[in-house]
LOMAR-733517 format. One record per residue: residue in three letters; chain; x, y, z of N, C-alpha, C in turn. Coordinates in nm, 4 decimals, always signed. Each point is the difference from the previous one (the first is absolute). Layout:
residues N
   residu   chaine         nu         nv         nw        cau        cav        caw         cu         cv         cw
      ALA        A          X          Y          Z          X          Y          Z          X          Y          Z
...
***
This chain:
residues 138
   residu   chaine         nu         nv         nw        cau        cav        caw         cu         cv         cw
      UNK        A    +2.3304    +6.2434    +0.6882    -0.1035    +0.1007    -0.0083    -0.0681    +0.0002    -0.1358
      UNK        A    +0.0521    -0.0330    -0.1101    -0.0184    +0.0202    -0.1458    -0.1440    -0.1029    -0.0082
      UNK        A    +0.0529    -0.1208    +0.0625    -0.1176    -0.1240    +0.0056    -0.1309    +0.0447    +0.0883
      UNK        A    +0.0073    +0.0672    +0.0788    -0.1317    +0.0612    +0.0978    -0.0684    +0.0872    -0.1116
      UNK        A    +0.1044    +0.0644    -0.0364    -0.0675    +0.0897    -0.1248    -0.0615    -0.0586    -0.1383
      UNK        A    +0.0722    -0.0648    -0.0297    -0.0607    -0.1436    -0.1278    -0.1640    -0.0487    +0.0905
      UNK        A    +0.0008    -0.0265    +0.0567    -0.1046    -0.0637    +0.1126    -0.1203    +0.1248    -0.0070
      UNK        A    +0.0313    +0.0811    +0.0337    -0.0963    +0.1002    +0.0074    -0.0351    +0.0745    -0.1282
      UNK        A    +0.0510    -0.0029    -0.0306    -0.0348    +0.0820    -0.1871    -0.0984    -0.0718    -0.0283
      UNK        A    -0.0649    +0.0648    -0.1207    -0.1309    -0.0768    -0.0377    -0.0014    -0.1405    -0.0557
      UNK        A    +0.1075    -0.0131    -0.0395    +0.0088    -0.1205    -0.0991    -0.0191    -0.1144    +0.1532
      UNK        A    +0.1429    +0.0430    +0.0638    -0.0062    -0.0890    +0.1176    -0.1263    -0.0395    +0.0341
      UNK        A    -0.0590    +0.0764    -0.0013    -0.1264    +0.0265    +0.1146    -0.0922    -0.0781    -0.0361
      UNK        A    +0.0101    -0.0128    -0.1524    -0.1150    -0.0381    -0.0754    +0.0224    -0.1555    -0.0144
      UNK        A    +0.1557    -0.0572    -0.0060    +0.0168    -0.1336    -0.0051    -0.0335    -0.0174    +0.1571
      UNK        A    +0.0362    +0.0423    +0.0884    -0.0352    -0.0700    +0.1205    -0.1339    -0.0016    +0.0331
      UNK        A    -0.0891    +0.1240    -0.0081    -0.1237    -0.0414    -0.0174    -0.0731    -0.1166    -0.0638
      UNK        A    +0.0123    -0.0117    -0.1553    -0.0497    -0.1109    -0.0709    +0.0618    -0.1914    +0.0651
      UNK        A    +0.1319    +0.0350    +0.0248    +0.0040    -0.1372    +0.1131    -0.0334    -0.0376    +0.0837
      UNK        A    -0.0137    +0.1384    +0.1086    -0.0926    -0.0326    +0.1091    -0.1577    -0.0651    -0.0060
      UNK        A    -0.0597    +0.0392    -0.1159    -0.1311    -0.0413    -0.0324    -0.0214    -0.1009    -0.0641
      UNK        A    +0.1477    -0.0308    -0.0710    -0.0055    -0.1239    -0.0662    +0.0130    -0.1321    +0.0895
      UNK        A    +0.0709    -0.0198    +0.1178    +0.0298    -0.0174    +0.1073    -0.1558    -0.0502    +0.0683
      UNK        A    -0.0731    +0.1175    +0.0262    -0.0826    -0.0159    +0.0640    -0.1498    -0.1325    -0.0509
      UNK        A    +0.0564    +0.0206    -0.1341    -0.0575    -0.0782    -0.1082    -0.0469    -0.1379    +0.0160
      UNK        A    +0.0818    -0.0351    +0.0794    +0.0282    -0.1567    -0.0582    -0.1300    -0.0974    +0.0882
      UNK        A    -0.0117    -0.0882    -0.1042    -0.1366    -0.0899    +0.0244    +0.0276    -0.1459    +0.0389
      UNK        A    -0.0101    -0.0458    +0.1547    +0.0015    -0.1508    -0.0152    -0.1375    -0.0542    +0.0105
      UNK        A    +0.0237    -0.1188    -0.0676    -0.1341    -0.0682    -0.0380    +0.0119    -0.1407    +0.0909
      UNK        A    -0.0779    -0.0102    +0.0736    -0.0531    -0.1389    +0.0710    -0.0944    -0.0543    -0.0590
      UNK        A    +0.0576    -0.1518    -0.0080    -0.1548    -0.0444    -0.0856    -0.0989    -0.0677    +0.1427
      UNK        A    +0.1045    +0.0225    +0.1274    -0.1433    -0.0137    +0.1277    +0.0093    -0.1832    +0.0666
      UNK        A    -0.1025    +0.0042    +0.0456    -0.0036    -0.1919    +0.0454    -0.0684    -0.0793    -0.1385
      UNK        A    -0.0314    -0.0011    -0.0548    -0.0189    -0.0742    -0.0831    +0.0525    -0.1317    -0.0288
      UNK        A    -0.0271    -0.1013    -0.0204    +0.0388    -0.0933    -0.0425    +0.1560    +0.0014    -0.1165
      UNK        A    +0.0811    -0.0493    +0.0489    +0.1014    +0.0313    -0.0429    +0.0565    -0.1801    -0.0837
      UNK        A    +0.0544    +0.0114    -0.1541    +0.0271    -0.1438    -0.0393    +0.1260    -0.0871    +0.0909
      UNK        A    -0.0094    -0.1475    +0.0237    +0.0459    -0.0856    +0.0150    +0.1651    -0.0122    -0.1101
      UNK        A    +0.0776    +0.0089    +0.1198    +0.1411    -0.0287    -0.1044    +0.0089    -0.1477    -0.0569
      UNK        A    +0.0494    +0.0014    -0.0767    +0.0267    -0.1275    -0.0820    +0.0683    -0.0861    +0.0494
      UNK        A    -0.0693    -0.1711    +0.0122    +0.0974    -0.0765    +0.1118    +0.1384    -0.0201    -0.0695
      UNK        A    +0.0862    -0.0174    +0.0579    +0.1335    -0.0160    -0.0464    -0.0321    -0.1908    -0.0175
      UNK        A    +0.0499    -0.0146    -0.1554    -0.0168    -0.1595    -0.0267    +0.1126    -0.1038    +0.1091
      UNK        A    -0.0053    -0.0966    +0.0579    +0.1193    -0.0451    +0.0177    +0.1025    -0.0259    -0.0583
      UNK        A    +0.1037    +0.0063    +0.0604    +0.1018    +0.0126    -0.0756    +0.0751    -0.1988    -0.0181
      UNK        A    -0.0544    -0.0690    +0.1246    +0.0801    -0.0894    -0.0030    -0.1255    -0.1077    +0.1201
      UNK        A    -0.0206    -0.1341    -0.0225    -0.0878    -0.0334    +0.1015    +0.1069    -0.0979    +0.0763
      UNK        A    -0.0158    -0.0534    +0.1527    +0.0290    -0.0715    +0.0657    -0.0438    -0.1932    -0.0563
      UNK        A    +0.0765    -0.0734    +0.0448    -0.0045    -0.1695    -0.0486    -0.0902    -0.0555    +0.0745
      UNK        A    -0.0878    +0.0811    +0.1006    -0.0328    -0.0447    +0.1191    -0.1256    -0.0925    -0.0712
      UNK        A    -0.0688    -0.1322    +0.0819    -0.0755    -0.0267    -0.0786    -0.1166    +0.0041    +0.1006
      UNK        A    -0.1159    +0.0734    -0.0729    -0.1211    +0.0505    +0.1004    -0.0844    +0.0000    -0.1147
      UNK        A    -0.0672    -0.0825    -0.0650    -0.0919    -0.0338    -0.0915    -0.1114    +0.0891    +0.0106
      UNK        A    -0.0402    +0.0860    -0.1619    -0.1382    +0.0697    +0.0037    -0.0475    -0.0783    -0.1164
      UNK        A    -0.1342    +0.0541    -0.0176    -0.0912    -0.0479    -0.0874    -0.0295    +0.1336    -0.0742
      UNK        A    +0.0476    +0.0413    -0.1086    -0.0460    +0.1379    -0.0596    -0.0574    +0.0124    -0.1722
      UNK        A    -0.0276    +0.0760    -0.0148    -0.1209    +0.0081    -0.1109    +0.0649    +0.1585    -0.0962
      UNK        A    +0.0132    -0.0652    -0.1124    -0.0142    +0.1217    -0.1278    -0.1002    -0.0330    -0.0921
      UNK        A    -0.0893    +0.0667    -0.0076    -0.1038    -0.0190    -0.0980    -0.0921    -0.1164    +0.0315
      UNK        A    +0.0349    -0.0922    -0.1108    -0.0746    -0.0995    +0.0417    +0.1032    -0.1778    +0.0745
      UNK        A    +0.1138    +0.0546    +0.0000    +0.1307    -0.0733    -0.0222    +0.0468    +0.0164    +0.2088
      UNK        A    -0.0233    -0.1065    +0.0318    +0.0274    -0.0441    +0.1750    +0.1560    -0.0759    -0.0752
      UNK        A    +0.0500    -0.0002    +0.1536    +0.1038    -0.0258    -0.0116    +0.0810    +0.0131    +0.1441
      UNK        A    +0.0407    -0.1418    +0.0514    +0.0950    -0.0069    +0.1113    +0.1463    +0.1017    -0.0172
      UNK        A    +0.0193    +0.0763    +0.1112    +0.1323    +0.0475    +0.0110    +0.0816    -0.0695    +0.0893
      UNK        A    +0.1186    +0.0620    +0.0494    +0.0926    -0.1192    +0.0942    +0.0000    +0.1657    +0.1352
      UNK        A    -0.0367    +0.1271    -0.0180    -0.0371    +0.0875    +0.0685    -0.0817    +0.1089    -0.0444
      UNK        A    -0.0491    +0.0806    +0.0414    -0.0600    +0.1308    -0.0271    +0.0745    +0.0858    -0.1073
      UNK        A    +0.0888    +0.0300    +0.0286    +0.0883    +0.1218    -0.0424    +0.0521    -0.1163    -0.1368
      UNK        A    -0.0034    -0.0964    -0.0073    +0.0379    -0.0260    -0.1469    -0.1545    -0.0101    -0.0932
      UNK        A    -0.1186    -0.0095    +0.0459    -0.0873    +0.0115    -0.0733    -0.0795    +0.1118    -0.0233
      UNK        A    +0.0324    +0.1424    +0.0961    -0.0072    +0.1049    +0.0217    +0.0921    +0.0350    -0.1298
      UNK        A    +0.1718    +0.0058    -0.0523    +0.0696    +0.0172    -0.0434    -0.0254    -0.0141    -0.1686
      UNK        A    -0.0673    -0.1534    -0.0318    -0.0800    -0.0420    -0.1291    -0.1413    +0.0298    -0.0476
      UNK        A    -0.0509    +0.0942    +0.1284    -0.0792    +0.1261    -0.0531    -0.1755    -0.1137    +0.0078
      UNK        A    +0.0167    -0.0696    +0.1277    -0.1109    -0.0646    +0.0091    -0.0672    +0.0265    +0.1618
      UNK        A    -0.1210    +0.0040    +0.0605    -0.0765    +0.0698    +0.0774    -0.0207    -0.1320    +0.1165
      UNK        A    +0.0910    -0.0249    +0.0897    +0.0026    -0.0996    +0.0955    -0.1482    -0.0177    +0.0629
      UNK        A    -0.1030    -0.1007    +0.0084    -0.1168    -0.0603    +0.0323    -0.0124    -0.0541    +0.1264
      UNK        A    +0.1098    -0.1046    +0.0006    +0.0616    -0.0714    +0.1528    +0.1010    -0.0400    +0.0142
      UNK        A    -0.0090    -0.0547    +0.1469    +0.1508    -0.0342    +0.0447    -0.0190    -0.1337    -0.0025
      UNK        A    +0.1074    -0.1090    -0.0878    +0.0177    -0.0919    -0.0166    -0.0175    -0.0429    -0.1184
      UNK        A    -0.0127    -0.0821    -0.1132    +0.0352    -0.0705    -0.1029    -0.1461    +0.0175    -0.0573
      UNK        A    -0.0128    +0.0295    -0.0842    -0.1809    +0.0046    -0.0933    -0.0094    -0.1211    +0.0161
      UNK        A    -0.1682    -0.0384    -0.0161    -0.0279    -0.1730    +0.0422    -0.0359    +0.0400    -0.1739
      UNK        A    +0.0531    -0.1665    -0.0516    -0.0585    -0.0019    -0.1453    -0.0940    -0.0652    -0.0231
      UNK        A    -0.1468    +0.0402    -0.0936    -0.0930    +0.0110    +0.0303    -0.0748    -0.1027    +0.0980
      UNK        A    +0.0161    +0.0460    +0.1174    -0.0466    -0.0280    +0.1134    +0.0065    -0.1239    +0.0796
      UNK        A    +0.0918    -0.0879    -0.0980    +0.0979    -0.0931    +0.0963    +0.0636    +0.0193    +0.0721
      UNK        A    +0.0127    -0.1231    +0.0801    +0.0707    +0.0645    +0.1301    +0.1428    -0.1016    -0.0192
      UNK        A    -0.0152    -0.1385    -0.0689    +0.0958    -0.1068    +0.0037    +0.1362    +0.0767    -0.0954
      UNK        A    +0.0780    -0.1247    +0.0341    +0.1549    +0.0336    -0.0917    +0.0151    -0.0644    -0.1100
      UNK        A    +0.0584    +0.0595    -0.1045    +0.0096    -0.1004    -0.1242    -0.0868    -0.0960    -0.0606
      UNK        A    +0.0614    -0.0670    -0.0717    -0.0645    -0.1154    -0.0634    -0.1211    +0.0381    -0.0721
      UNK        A    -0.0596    -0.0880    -0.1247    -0.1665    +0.0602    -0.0381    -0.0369    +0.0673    -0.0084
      UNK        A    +0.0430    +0.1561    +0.0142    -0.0600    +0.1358    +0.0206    -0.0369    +0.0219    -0.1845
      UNK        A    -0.0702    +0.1237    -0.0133    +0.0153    +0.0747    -0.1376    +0.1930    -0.0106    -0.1067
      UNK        A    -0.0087    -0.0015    -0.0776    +0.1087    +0.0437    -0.1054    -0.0033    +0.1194    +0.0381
      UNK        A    +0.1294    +0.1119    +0.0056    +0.0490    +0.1075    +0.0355    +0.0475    +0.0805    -0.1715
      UNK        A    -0.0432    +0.1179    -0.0287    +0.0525    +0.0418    -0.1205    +0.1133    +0.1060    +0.0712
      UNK        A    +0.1415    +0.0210    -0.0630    +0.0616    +0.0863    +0.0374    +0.0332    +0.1075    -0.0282
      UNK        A    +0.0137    +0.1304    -0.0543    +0.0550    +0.0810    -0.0903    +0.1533    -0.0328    -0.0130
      UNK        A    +0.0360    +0.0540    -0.1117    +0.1805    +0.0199    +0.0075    +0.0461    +0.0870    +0.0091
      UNK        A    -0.0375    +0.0616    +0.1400    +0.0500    +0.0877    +0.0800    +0.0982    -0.0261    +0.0168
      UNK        A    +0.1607    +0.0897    -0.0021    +0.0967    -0.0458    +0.1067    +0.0507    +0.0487    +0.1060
      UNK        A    -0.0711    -0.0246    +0.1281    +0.0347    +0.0990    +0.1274    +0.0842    -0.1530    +0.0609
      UNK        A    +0.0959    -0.0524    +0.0078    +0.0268    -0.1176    +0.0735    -0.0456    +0.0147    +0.1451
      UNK        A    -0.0002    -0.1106    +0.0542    -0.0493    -0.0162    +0.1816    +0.0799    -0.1545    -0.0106
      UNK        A    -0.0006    -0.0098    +0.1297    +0.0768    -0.1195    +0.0809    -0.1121    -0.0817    +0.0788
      UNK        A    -0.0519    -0.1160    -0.0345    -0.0393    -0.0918    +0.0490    +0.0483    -0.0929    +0.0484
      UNK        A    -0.0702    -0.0737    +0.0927    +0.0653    -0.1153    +0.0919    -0.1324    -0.0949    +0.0272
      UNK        A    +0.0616    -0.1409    -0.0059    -0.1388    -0.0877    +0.0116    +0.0705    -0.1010    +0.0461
      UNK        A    -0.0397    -0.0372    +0.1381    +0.0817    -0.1207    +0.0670    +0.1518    +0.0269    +0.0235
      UNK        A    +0.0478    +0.0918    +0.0243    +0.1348    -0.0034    +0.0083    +0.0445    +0.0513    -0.1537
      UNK        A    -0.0238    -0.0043    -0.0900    +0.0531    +0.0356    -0.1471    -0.0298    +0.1095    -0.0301
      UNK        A    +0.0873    +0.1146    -0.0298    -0.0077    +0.0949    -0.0301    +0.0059    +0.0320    -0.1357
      UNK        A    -0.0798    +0.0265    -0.0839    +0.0444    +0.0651    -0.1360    -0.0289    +0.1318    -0.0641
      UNK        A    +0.0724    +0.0393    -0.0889    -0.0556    +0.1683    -0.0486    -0.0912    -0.0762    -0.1352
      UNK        A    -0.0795    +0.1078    +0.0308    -0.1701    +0.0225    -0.1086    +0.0178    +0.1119    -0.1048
      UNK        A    -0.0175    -0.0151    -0.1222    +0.0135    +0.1652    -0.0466    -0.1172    +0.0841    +0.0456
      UNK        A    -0.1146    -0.0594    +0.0595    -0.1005    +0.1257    +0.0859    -0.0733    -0.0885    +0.1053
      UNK        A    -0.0400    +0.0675    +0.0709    -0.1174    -0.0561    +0.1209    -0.0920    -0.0824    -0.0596
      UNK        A    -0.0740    -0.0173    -0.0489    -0.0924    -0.0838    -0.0990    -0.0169    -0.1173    +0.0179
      UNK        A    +0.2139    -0.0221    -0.1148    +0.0018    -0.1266    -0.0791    +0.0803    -0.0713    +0.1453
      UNK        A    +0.0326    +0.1070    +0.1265    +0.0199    -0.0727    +0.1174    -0.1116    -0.0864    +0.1022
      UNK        A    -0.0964    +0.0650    -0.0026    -0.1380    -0.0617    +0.0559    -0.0013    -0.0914    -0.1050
      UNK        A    -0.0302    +0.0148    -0.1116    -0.0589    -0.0793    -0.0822    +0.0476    -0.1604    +0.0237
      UNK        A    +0.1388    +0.0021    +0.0133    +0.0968    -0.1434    +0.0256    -0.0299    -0.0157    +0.1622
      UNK        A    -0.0597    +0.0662    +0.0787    -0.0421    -0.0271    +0.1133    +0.0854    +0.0615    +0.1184
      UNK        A    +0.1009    +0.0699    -0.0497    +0.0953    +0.0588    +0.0490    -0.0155    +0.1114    +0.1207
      UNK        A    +0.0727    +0.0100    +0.1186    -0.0734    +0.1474    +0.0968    +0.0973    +0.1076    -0.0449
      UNK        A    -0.0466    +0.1020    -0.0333    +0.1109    +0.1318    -0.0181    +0.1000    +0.0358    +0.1201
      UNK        A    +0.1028    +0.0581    +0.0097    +0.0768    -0.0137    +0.1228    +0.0554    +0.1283    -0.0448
      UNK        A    +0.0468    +0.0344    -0.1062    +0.0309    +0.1446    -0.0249    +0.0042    +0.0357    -0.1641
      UNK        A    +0.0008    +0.1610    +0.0074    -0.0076    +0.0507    -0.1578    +0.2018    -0.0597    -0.0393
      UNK        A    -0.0285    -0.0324    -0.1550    +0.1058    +0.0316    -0.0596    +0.0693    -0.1970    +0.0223
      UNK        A    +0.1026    -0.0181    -0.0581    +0.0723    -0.1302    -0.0114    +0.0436    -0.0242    +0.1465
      UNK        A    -0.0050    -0.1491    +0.0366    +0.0629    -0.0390    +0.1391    +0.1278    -0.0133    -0.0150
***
């Protein structure tokens, strides 16, 4: 009974009033349909050996991959599917341009005729005439 009475006295009266209104208060905000941002792609974490040749482009810098998701991964903008033609030959080896390489070291695994060797990057693997077969040492 003491608590009905606490409740009703003024004081009571006056805290339950001011909560009730405080209560009544409350503001949610919709920001509506609007165009809402794009989540951030999750980078890969790991690519497949599979070999499905693109042709992709950073800047001014083309460059054969051995798949998508590994040239996607080195932060370059895939163009096509299959091997970049260098400048606009179509033949293999032999006579072509001198190749400059950076000394980059991303290794890749080349193979040419049956011979497989590791490259310290994609490059200096074309460059020896080599086909990429996967990222990293064979």
């Amino acid at each position: 009974m003491k608590f009905l009475a606490a409740i009703f006295s003024r004081q009571g009266f006056a805290i339950l009033f001011l909560s009730a209104i405080l209560a009544a208060c409350t503001v949610v905000v919709d920001d509506g349909p609007g165009p809402r941002p794009r989540p951030p792609r999750p980078e890969p974490q790991f690519c497949t050996k599979q070999y499905e040749p693109v042709c992709a482009r950073r800047g001014g810098d083309r460059q054969t991959f051995a798949n998508g998701c590994l040239a996607e991964r080195a932060g370059y903008r895939i163009v096509r599917d299959g091997p970049c033609r260098d400048g606009g030959g179509g033949g293999g080896g032999g006579g072509g341009e001198q190749t400059f390489c950076t000394r980059e070291y991303a290794p890749v695994c080349g193979r040419r005729h049956g011979d497989m060797r590791t490259f310290p990057n994609a490059c200096e693997a074309r460059a020896s005439d080599y086909r990429i077969v996967g990222d990293g040492p064979c």
